[in-house]
C-alpha positions in Angstrom: -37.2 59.3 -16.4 -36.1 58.9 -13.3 -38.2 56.1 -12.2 -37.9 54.7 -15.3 -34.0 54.3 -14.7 -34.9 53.4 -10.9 -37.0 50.4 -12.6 -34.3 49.2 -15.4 -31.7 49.3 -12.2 -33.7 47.0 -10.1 -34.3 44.5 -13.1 -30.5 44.5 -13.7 -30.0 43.9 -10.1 -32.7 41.4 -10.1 -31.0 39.8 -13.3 -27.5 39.6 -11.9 -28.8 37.8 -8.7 -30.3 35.0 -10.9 -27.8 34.5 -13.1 -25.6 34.4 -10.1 -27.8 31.9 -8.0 -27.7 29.6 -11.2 -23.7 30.2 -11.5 -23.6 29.0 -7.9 -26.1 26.5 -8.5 -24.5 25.1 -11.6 -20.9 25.3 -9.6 -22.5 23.4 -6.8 -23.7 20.9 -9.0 -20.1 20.2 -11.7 -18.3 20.2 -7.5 -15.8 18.0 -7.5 -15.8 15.0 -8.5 -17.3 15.2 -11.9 -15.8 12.6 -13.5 -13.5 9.4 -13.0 -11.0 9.3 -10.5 -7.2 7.8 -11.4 -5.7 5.8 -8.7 -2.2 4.7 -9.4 -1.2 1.4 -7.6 2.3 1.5 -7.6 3.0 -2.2 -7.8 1.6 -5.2 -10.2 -2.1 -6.6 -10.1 -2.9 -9.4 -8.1 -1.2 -8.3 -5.4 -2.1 -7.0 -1.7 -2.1 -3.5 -2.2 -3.9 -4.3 -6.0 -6.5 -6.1 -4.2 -7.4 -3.5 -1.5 -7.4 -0.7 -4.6 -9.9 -2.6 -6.2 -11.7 -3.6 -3.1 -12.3 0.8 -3.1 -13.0 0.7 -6.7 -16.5 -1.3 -5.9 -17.6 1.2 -3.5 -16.4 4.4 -5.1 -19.6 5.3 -7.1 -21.4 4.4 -3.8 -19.5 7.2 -1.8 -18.3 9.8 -4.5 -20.7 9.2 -7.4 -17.9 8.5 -9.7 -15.6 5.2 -10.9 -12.2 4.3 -9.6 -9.5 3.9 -12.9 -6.8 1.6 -10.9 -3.8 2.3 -13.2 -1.1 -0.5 -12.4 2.3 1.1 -12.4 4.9 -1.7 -10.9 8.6 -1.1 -10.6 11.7 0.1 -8.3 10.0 -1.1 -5.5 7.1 0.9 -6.2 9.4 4.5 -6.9 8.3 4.2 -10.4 4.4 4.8 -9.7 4.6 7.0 -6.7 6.7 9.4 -9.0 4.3 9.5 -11.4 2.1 10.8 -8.7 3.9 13.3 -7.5 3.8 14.8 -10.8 0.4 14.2 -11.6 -1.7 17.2 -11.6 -2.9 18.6 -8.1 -6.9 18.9 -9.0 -8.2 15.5 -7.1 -8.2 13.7 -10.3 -5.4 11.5 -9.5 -4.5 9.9 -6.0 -2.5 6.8 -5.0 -2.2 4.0 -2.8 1.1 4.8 0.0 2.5 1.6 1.0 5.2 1.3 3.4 8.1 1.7 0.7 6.8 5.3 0.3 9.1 6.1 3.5 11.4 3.2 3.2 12.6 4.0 0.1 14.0 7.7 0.7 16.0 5.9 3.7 18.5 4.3 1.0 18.8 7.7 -0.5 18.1 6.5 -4.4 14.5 8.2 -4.6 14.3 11.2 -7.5 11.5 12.9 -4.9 11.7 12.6 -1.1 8.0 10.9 -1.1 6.6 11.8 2.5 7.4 15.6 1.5 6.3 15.2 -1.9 3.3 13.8 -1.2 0.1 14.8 0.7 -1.2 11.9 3.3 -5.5 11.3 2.7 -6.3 8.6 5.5 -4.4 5.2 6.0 -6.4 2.3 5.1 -5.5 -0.5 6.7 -2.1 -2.9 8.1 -0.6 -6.0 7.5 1.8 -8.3 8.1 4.0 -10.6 5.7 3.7 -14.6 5.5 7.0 -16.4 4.6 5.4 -19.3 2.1 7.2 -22.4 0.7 5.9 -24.7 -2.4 3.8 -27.1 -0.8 5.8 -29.4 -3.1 8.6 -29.3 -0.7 8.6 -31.2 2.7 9.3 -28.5 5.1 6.5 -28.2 7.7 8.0 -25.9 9.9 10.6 -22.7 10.0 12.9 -24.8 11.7 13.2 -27.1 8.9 13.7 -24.8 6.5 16.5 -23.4 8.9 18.2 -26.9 9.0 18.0 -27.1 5.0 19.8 -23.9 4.5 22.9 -24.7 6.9 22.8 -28.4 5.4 22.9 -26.4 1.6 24.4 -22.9 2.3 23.5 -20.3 -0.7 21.7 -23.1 -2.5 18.2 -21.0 -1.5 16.7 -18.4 -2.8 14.1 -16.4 -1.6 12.0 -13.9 -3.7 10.6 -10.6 -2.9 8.8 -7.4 -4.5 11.8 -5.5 -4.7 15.1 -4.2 -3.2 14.2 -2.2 -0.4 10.9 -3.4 -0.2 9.4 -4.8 3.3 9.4 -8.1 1.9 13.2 -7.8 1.3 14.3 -6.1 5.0 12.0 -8.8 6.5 13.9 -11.9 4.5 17.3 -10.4 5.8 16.5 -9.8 9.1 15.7 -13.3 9.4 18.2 -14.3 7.5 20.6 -12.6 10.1 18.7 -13.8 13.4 18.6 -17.4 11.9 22.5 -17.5 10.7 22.0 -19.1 7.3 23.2 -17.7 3.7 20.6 -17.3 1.5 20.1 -15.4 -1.9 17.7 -13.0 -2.5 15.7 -11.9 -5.8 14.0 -9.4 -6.6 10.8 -9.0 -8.2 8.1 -6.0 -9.7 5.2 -7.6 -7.3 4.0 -10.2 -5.3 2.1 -12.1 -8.3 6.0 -12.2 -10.1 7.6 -13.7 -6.9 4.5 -16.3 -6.5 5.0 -17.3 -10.2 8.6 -18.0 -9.5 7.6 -20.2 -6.2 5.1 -22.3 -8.4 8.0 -23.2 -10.3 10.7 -23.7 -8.4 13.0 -20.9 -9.3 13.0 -19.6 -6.0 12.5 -21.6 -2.6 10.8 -19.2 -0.2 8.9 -15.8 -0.7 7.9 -13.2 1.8 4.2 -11.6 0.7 1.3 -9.9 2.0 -1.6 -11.8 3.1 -4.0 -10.3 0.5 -1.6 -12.2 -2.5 -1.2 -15.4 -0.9 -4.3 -16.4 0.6 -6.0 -18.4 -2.2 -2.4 -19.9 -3.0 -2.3 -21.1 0.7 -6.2 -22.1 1.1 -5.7 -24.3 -2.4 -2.6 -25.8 -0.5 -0.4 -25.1 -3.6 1.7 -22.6 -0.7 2.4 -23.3 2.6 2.9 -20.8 5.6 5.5 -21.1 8.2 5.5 -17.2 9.8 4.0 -14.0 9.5 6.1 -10.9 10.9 3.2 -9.0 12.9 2.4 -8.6 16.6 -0.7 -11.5 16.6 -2.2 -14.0 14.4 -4.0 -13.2 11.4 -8.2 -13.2 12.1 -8.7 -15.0 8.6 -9.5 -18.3 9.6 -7.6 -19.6 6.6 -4.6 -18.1 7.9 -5.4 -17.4 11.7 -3.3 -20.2 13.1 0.2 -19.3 11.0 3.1 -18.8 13.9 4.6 -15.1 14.2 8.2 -15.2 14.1 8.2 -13.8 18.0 6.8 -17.3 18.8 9.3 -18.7 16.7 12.0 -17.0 18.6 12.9 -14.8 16.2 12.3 -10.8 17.0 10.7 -10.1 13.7 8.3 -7.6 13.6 7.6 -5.4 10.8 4.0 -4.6 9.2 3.0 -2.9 6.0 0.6 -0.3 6.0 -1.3 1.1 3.4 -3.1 4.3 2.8 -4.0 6.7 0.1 -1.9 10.3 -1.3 -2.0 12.4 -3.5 0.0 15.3 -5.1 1.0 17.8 -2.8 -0.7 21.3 -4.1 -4.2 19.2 -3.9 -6.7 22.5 -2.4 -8.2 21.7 1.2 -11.6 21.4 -0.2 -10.8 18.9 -2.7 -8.4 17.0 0.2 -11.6 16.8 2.7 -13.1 15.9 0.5 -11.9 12.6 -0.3 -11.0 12.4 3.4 -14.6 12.2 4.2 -15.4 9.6 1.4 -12.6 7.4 1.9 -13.7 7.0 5.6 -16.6 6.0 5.0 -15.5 3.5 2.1 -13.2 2.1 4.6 -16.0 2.0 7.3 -18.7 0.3 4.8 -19.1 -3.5 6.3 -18.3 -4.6 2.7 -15.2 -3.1 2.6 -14.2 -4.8 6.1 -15.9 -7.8 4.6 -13.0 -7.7 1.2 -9.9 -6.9 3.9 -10.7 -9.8 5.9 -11.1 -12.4 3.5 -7.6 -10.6 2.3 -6.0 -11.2 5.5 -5.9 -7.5 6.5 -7.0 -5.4 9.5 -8.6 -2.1 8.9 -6.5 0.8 10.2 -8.2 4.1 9.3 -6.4 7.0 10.3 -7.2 10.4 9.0 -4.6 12.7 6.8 -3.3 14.5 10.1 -2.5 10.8 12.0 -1.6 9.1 8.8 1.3 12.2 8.8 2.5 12.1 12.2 2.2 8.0 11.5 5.1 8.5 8.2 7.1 10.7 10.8 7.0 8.2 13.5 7.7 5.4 11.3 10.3 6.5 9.6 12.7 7.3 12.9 11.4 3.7 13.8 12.8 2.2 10.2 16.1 4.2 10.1 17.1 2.7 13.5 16.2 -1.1 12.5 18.2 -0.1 9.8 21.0 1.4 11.1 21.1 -1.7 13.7 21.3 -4.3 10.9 23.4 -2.4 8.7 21.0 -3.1 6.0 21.0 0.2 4.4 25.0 -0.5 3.3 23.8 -4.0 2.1 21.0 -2.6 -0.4 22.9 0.0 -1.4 25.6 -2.3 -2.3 22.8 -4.8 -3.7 21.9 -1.8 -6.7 25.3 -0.7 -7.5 
């Protein structure tokens, strides 16, 4: 009897350890991800940070086996898509390109979530400047004739942009300001709104990212007169546009962009994508998309890309505070 209940006891033993090994095995093999991945883009398509979103949707099956959904959610200068992300469910299953406006926006103190705490930094992607475009229509060549236009036709132009608040916007008044000429802002969901209106004449100048003007300006329907970054642009469509420093205006102010993603997301999930996304972002193709986009890869991982939000945002609040553009916006939503 004895060894006979010895015997059954090793079989059971035996037993559970398969079972378990296949458990394990079967775990190992439904790991995340097992199925489609939502990223919420939290302006319109056809813009620059559309375009880089889908430029991660061809590589995703490449690098995490599974498609990229790019879910479009445009709107209060992108606070209506990156609070749908904060509540999305923490599981992986949902993410988000981080522009710029995901620190700006907290600054004017209208958010419903204070989005660097409510969110959890992946990696940063890559950085941009803006391009101020006319319609090619018009026969301003330079920045210094539309300068001498607005003070011969005071609050006669308007300029569009993606939004109050938005980069775009700060970047129109601050030169606004440094040039001394009255000029009317509008406000747009996304940068493919605001190049609609410049087609047809409804607004005068726009400011926009590379990545959603590029064609416009290489068909020579738009023409550039400034960009607001550090250098010129390694696109050789756009590599000779003048930065407003060479211009004599002290303009510089670049987007970045980067990927989050609810803020309970588990650390195995989070390195996960960490790890992928790096080596989306360091596939030549990728590279290939960002500079035919007019955009620079930046990768940072989640840790820089969090000191990077901190860092930026002390920088922001003081060009803010300096320009007193904070009471201007504020007053512009009322």
């Amino acid at each position: 009897m004895q060894k006979k209940s010895l015997a059954f006891l090793m079989m059971s033993i035996f037993i559970t350890g398969i079972t378990m090994t296949g458990c394990t095995m079967t775990g190992e093999k439904n790991d995340y991800p097992n199925k489609p991945i939502n990223v919420i883009v939290p302006f319109s398509a056809g813009g620059g940070t559309d375009l880089q979103a889908r430029a991660l949707e061809k590589l995703a099956p490449k690098y995490l086996n599974q498609n990229f959904i790019i879910l479009n959610k445009p709107g209060g200068s992108c606070t209506i898509g990156l609070n749908e992300l904060v509540t999305a469910s923490p599981d992986g299953y949902t993410i988000g390109l981080s522009p710029l406006n995901l620190i700006l926006q907290p600054l004017y103190g209208a958010t419903k979530y204070h989005y660097p705490t409510a969110l959890e930094p992946i990696v940063q992607i890559s950085t941009t400047p803006s391009i101020l475009v006319v319609n090619a229509n018009h026969s301003w060549e330079t920045l210094d004739d539309l300068i001498t236009y607005c003070n011969q036709h005071p609050r006669e132009i308007k300029f569009g942009h993606s939004g109050i608040g938005d980069s775009s916007h700060i970047i129109g008044e601050i030169f606004a300001k440094k040039a001394n000429i009255e000029i009317e802002q509008v406000p747009f969901r996304g940068a493919s709104e605001s190049i609609s209106a410049l087609l047809g004449d409804h607004v005068q100048f726009i400011i926009a990212s590379p990545g959603a003007l590029t064609e416009q300006i290489k068909s020579g329907k738009l023409k550039a007169l400034a960009i607001s970054g550090e250098k010129h642009l390694s696109n050789s469509a756009l590599s000779k546009i003048p930065t407003f420093q060479e211009l004599g205006f002290d303009i510089v102010l670049e987007n970045w962009y980067g990927i989050a993603a609810p803020k309970e997301i588990d650390a195995k999930t989070k390195n996960k994508l960490v790890e992928s996304l790096k080596n989306m972002i360091s596939d030549p193709d990728f590279k290939t998309n960002l500079d035919q986009l007019g955009m620079e890869v930046s990768y940072l991982n989640s840790e820089e890309t969090k000191k990077k939000w901190i860092s930026d945002t002390e920088k922001l609040t003081n060009i803010l505070k300096e320009t007193n553009i904070i009471e201007q916006i504020q007053a512009q939503k009322q």
